[in-house]
C-alpha positions as CSV (number, residue, x, y, z in Angstrom):
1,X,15.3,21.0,22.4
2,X,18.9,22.3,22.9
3,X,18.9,22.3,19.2
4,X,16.1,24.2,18.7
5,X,16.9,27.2,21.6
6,X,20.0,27.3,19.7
7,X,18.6,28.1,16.1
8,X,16.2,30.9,18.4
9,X,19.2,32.8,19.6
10,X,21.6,32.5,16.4
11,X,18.0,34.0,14.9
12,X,18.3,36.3,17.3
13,X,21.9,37.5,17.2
14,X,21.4,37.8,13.5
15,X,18.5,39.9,14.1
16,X,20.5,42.0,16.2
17,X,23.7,42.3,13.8
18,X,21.2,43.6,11.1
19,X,19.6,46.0,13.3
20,X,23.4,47.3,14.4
21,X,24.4,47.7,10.8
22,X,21.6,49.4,9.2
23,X,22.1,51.8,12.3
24,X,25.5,52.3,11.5
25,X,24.4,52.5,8.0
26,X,21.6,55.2,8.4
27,X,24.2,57.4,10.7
28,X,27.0,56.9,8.1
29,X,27.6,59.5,5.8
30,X,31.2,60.5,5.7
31,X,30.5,64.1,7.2
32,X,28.1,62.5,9.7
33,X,24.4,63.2,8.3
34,X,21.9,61.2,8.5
35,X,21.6,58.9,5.2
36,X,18.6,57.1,4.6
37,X,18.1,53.8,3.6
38,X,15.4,52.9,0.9
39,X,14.7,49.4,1.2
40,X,11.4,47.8,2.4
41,X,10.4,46.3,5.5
42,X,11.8,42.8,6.3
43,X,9.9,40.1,4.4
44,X,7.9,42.1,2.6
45,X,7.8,43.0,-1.0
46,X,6.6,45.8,-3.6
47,X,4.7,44.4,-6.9
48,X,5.2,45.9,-10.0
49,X,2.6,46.9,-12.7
50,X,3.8,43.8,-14.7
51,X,3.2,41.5,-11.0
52,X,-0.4,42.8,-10.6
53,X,-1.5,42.3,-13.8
54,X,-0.6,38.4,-13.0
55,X,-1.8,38.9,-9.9
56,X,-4.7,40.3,-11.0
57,X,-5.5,37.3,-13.7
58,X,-4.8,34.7,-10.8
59,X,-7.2,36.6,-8.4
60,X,-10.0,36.6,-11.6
61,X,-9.6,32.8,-12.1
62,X,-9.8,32.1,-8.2
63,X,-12.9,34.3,-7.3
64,X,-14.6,32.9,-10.7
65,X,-14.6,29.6,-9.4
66,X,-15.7,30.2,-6.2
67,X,-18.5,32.4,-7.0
68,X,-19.1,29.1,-9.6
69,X,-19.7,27.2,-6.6
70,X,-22.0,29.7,-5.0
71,X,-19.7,31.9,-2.2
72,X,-20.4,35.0,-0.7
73,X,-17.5,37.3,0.7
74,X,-16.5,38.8,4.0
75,X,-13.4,40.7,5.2
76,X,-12.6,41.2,8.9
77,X,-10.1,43.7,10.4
78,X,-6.5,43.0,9.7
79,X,-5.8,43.5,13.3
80,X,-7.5,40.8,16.1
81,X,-7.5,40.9,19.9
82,X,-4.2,39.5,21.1
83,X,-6.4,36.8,23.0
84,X,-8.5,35.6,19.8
85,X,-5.4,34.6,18.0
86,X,-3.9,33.1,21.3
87,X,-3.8,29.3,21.4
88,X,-4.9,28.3,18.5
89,X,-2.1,27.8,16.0
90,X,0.3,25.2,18.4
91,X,3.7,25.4,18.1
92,X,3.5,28.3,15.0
93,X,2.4,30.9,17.9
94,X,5.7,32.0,18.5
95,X,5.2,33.8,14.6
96,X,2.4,35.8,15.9
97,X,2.9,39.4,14.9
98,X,2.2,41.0,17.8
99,X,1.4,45.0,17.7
100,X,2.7,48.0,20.6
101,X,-0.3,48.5,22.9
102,X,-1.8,52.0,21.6
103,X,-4.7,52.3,24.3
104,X,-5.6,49.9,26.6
105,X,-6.4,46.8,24.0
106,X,-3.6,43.9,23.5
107,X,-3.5,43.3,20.0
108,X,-2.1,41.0,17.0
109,X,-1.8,41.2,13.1
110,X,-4.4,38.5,11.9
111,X,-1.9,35.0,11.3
112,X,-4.0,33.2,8.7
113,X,-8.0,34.0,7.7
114,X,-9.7,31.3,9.4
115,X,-9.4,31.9,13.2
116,X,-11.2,35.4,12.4
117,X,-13.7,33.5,10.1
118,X,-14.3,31.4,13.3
119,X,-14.2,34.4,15.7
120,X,-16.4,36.1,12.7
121,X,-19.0,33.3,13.1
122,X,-19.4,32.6,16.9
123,X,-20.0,37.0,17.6
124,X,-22.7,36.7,14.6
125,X,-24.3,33.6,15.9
126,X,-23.8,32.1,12.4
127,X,-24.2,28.6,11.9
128,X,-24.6,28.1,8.2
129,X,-22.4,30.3,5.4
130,X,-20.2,29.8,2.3
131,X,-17.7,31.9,2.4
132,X,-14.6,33.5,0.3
133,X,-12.0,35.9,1.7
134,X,-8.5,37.2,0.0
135,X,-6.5,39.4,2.0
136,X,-3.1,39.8,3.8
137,X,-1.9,37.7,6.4
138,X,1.2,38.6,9.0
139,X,4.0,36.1,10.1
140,X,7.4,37.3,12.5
141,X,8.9,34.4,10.3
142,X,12.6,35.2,10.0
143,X,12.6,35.3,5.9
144,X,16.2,35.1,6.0
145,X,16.1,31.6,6.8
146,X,13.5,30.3,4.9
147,X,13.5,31.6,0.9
148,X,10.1,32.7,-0.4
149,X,8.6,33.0,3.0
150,X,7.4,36.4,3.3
151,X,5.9,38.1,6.4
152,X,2.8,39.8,4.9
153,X,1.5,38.0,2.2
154,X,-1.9,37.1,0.7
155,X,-4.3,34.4,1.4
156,X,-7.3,33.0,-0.3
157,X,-9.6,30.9,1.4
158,X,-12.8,29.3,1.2
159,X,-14.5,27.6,4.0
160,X,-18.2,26.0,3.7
161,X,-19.5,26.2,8.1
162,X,-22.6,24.2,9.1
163,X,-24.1,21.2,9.8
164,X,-24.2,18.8,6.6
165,X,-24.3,15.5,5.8
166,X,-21.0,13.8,5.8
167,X,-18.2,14.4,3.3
168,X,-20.1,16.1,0.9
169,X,-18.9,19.9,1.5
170,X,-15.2,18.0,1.8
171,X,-15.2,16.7,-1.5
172,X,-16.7,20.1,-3.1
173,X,-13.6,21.8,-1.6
174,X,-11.2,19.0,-3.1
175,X,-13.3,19.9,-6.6
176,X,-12.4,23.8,-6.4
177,X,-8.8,23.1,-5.8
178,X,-8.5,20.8,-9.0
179,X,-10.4,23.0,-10.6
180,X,-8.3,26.2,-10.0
181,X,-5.1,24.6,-10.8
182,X,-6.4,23.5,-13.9
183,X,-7.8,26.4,-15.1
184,X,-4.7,28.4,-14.1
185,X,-3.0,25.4,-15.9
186,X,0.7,25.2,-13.5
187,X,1.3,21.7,-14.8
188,X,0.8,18.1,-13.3
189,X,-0.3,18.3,-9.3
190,X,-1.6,15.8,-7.1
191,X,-3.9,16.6,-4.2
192,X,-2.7,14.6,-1.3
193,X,-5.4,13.4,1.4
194,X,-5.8,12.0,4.9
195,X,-7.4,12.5,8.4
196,X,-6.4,13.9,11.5
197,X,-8.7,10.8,13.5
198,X,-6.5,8.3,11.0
199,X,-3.2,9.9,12.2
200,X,-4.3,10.2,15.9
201,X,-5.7,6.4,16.1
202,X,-2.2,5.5,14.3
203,X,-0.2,7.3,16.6
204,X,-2.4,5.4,19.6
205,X,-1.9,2.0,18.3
206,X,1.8,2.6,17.9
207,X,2.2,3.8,21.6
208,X,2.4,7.6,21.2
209,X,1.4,8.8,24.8
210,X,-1.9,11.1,24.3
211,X,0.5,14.1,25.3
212,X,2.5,14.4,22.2
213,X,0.0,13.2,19.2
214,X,0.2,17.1,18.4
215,X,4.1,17.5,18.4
216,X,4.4,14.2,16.7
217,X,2.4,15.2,13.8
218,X,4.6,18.1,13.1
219,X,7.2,16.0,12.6
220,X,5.7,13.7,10.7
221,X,4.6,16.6,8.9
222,X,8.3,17.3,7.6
223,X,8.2,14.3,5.9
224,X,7.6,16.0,2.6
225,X,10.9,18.1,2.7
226,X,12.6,15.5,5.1
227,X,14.1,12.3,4.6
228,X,12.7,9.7,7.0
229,X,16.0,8.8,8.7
230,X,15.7,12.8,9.8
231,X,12.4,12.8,10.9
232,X,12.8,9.4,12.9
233,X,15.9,11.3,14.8
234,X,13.7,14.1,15.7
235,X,10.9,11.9,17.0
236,X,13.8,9.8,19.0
237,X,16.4,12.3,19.9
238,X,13.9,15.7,20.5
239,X,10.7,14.4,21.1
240,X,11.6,11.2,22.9
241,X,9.8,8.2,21.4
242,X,11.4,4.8,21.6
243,X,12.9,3.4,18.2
244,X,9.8,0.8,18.1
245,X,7.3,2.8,18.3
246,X,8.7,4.9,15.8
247,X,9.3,2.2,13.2
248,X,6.0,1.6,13.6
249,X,5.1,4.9,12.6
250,X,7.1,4.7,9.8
251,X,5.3,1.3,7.8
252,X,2.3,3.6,8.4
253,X,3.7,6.6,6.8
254,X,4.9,5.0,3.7
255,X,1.4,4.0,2.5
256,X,-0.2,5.9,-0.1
257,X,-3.1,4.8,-2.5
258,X,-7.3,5.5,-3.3
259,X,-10.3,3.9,-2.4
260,X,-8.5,0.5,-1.9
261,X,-5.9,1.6,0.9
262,X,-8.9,2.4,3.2
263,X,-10.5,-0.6,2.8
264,X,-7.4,-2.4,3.3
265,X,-6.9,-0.2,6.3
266,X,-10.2,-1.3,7.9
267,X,-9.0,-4.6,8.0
268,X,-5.8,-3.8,9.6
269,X,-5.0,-6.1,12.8
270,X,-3.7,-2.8,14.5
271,X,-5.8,0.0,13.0
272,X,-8.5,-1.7,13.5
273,X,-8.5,-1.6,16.8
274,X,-8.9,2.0,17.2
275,X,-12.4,3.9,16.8
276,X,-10.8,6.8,15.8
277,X,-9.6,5.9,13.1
278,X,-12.3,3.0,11.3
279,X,-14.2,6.6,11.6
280,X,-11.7,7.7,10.0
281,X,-11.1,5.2,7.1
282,X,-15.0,4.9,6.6
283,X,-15.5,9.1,6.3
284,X,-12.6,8.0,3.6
285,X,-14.1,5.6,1.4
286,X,-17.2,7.9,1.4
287,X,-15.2,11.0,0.4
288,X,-14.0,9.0,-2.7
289,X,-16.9,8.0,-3.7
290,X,-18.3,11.6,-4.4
291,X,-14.7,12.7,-5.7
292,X,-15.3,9.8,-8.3
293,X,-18.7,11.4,-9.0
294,X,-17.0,14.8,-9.4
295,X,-14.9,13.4,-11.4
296,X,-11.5,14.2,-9.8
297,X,-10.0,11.2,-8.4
298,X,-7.7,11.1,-11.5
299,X,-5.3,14.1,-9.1
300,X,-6.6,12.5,-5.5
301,X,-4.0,10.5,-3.3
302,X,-4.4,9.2,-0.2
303,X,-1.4,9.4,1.8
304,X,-1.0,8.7,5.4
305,X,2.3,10.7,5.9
306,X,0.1,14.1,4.8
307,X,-0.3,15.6,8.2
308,X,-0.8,19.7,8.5
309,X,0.9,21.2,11.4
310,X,-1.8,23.3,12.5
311,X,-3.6,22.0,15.8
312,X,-6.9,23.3,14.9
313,X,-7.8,20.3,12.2
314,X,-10.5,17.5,13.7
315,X,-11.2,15.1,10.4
316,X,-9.9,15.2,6.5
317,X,-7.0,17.0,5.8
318,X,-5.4,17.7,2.4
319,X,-2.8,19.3,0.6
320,X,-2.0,19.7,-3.1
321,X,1.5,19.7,-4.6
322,X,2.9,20.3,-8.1
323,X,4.7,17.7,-9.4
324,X,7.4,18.7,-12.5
325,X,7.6,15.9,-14.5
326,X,10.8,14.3,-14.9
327,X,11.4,12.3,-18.2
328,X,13.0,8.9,-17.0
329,X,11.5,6.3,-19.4
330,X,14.4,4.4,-19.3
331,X,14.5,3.8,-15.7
332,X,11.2,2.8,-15.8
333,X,11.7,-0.2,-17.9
334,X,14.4,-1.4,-15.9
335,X,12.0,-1.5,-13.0
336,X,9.5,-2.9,-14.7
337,X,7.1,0.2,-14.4
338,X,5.0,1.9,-17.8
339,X,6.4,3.4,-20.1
340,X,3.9,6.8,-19.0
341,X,5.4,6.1,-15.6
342,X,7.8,9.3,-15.5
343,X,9.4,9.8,-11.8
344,X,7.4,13.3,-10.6
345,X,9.0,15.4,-8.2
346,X,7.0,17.7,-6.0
347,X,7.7,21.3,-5.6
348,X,5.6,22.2,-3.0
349,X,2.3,22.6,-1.4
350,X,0.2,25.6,-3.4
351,X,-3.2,24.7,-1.5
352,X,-4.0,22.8,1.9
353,X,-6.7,22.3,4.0
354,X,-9.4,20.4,6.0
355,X,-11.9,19.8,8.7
356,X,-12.1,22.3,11.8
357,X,-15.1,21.6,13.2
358,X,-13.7,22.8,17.3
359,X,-12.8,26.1,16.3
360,X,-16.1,28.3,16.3
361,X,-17.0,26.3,19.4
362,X,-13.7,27.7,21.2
363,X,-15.1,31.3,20.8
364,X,-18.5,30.5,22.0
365,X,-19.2,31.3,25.6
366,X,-21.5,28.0,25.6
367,X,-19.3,25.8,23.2
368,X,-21.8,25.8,20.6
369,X,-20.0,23.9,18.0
370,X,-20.1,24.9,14.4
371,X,-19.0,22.3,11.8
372,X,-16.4,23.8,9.1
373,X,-14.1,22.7,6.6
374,X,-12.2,24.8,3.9
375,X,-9.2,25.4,1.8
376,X,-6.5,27.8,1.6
377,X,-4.9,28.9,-2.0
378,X,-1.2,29.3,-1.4
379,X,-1.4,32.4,-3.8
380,X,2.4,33.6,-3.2
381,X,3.6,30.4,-4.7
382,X,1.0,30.5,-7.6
383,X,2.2,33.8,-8.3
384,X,6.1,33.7,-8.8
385,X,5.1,30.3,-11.1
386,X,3.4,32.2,-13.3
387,X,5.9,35.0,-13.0
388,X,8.4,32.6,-14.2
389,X,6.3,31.1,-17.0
390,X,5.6,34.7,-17.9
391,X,9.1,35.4,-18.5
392,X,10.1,31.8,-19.7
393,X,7.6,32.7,-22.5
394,X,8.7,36.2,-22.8
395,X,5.3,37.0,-22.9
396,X,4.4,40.7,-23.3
397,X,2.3,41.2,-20.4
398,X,-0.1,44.2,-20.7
399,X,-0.2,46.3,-17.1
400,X,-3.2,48.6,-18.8
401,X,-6.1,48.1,-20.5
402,X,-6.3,51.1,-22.7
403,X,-8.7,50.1,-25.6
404,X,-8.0,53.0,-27.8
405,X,-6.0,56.4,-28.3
406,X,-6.8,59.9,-29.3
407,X,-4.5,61.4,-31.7
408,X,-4.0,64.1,-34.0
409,X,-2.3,64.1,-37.1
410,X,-1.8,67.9,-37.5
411,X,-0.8,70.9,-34.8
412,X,-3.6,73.1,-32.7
413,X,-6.1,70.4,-32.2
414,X,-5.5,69.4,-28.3
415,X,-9.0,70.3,-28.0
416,X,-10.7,68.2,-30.0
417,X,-8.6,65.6,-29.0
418,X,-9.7,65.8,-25.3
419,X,-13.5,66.8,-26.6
420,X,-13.7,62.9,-28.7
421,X,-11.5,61.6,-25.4
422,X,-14.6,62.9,-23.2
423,X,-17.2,61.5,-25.7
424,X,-15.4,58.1,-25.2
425,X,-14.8,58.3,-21.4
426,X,-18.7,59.2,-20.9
427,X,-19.6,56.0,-23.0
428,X,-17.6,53.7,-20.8
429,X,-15.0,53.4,-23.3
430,X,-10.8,52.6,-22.0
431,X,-9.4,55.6,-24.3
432,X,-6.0,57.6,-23.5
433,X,-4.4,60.9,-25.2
434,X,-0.4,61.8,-25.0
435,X,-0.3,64.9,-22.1
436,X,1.1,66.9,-24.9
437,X,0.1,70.1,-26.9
438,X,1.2,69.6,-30.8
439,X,2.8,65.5,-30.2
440,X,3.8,64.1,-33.6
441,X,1.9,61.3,-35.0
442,X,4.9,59.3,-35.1
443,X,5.5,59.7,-31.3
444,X,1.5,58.8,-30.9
445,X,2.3,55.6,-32.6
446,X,4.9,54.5,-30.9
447,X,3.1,55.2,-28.1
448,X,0.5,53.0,-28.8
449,X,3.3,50.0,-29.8
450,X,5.2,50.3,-26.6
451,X,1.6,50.0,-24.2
452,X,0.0,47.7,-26.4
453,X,-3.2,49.9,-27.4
454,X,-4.8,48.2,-30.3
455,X,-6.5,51.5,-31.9
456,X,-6.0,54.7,-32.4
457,X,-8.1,57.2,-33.2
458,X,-6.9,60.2,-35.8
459,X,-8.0,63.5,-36.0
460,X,-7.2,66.2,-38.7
461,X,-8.4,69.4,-40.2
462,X,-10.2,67.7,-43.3
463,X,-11.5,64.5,-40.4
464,X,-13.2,67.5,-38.4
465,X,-14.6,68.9,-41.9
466,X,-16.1,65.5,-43.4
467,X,-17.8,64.9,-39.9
468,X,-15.3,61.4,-39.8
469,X,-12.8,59.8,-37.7
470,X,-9.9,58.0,-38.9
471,X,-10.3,54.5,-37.5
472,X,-6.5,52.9,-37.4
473,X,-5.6,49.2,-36.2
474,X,-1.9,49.5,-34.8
475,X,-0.8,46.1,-35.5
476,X,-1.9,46.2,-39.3
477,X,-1.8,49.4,-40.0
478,X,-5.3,49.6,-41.9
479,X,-7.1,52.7,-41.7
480,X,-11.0,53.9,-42.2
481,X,-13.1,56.1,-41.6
482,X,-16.2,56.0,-39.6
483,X,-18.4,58.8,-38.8
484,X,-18.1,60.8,-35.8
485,X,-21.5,59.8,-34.4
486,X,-21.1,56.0,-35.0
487,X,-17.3,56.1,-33.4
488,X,-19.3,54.6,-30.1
489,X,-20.9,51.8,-31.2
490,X,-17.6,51.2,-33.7
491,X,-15.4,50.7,-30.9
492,X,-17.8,49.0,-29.1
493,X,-18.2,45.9,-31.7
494,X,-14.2,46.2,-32.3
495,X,-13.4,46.3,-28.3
496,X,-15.7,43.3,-27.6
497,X,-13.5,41.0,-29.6
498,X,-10.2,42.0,-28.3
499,X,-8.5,39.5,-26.0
């Protein structure tokens, strides 16, 4: 604990260094004016046209598969009471955003998308719904400390509520996951699995007093970026469990595998024992069942060290991580392992998720309890992958979508040019012309090279007589014309085949 007040207040004191220097930096000019600092807030970023056009392709393949899988959309304000976001999140409450009272009402910058989803559901008295919703989320995270942590950034959930038959709605939000990283085609992941009852009877038969199952599991939530001699201390040393119990812990926590673990789990001496879990490890075997119909349990782990740190999960949890490939064949052998058994190194979570189904109830002034479970897209991450395959690639990303550009080849015809560039706006056609009075063909052209616009359309004196446009493809330069009044439908056919 000591520890942990101590990391506050160095956060604090560096907080407080910054703040002093960008003062002294804003009233530092040499003959005392003001100078102003152009920078943006703390944690957050700008995105250039490049970014959003990413962005924009990784949004596309996200809502396409969950309008595949039948979603509706919402979107709530980005601003809650103070007291709907209170209590919810355990120990992350401290990153609350909280905002200056204005008039009377306390209030916070929505944390994540579900707790207003929840709130959302218990004011509408809705008990069934399938819903999508991308939008910004706010965390007082200290960004300094942790890199690519930002404090506004973009979620993308999707959360089936009501009351269904076991494990069904589960396993069709483990089937979007695979099928968005697939589609958006990051490499090898692996979607890690478990369950919060699995976890919480564990932690019972291994002598964790009821009190701290929930600090517990965010320990043994570090596990993926921790080693377990670290996470062990902090259980001993912070949280004060004896050695035993937390060696105990730890043969649990190393077990990974499908199917097969959870029935070997049910027949565990000490596992066994505890209600909690058998529910548990039998919601298990059923929720691999229907991933083998699905046909994803090629990706799916179950791991018993996977444990989410927020406090609002009740049942299945999961997580999915990308894995780089590393290419030790050699190794392998040694070991005895396959050849196709290359070590994979994870590099972090890029979706999580699970089973809330306390949450609605917690809003409800009778505790009318609304089953839910859903899964978050960790979009940030997604993005700055692609960035980086982007660039690895050097691929020439397009930031507009301009199908075709109005030129002229000769002086004095601006307005013809913006008369065609009319006829093309009015037929829903992506067309552009230089802001320029007499601009030389050359300049058009280069124009056209430098943005990526496929076509160009040509205008001269003798085009305007013979009733024609000239038709020219910029990347092979071959010209024709077509006439004026079948330019439309021209474009058309050409446009609809353009990547």
């Amino acid at each position: 604990h000591g520890e942990h007040c101590r990391c506050e207040h160095v956060v604090y004191i560096d907080e407080e260094v910054a703040k002093l220097l960008q003062l002294k930096a804003q009233l530092g000019g040499e003959d005392g004016k003001h100078v102003f600092v152009l920078k943006t807030a703390k944690g957050t970023r700008d995105y250039n046209p490049k970014q959003m056009a990413i962005r924009e392709k990784v949004f596309n393949t996200i809502i396409g598969c969950f309008k595949r899988h039948g979603a509706e959309t919402i979107d709530t304000p980005v601003f809650e009471l103070k007291e709907t976001l209170t209590g919810k999140y355990g120990e992350d409450s401290k990153l609350i955003y909280d905002l200056k009272d204005q008039g009377g009402e306390l209030l916070s910058l929505r944390y994540d998308l579900t707790v207003p989803f929840a709130r959302y559901l218990a004011m509408n008295k809705i008990t069934n719904i399938k819903r999508y919703h991308i939008a910004k989320v706010y965390r007082r995270d200290n960004p300094a400390m942790t890199r690519g942590r930002y404090r506004e950034f973009y979620q993308c959930d999707f959360d089936i509520a009501g009351q269904y038959d076991p494990m069904i709605p589960d396993a069709e939000c483990l089937k979007i996951v695979y099928e968005i990283l697939s589609e958006l085609d990051l490499g090898d992941f692996r979607i890690k699995v478990n369950d919060r009852r699995i976890l919480d009877g564990m932690f019972a038969m291994c002598g964790v007093p009821d009190e701290k199952f929930r600090t517990i599991c965010s320990t043994v939530d570090k596990l993926d970026k921790a080693s377990w001699e670290d996470v062990k201390n902090e259980m001993v040393k912070e949280k004060g469990l004896s050695e035993g119990v937390a060696d105990q812990i730890g043969e649990y926590v190393s077990m990974q595998g499908g199917m097969d673990l959870a029935e070997r789990l049910l027949q565990d001496p000490k596992l066994s024992q505890s209600k909690q879990a058998c529910a548990g490890l039998a919601d298990m075997k059923q929720l691999f069942s229907y991933l083998q119909l699905f046909q994803v349990t090629d990706k799916v782990l179950f791991d018993l060290s996977l444990a989410r740190g927020l406090d609002y999960y009740t049942g299945v949890i999961y997580e999915a991580v990308l894995s780089q490939m590393i290419q030790a064949p050699v190794v392998a052998e040694q070991n005895g392992a396959l050849p196709g058994d290359e070590a994979s190194v994870s590099v972090g979570s890029v979706a999580g998720g699970g089973r809330y189904d306390g949450l609605v109830g917690m809003f409800d002034p009778k505790g009318k309890k609304v089953p839910c479970v859903g899964v978050s897209i960790g979009i940030e991450r997604i993005f700055s992958i692609m960035e980086q395959k982007a660039e690895l690639l050097a691929e020439k990303v397009r930031t507009t979508e301009t199908q075709v550009l109005v030129a002229s080849a000769q002086k004095n015809l601006l307005e013809e040019r913006l008369k065609l560039t009319t006829e093309l706006w009015n037929a829903g056609i992506k067309a552009e012309v230089l802001y320029k009075k007499n601009p030389k063909l050359l300049t058009q052209l280069q124009h056209c090279e430098e943005t990526g616009i496929p076509l160009v359309a040509i205008l001269g004196e003798q085009e305007l007589k013979d009733g024609v446009v000239k038709l020219r493809k910029v990347a092979s330069r071959e010209e024709v014309d077509v006439p004026r009044e079948e330019l439309v439908e021209e474009l058309k056919r050409r446009t609809s085949k353009l990547p």
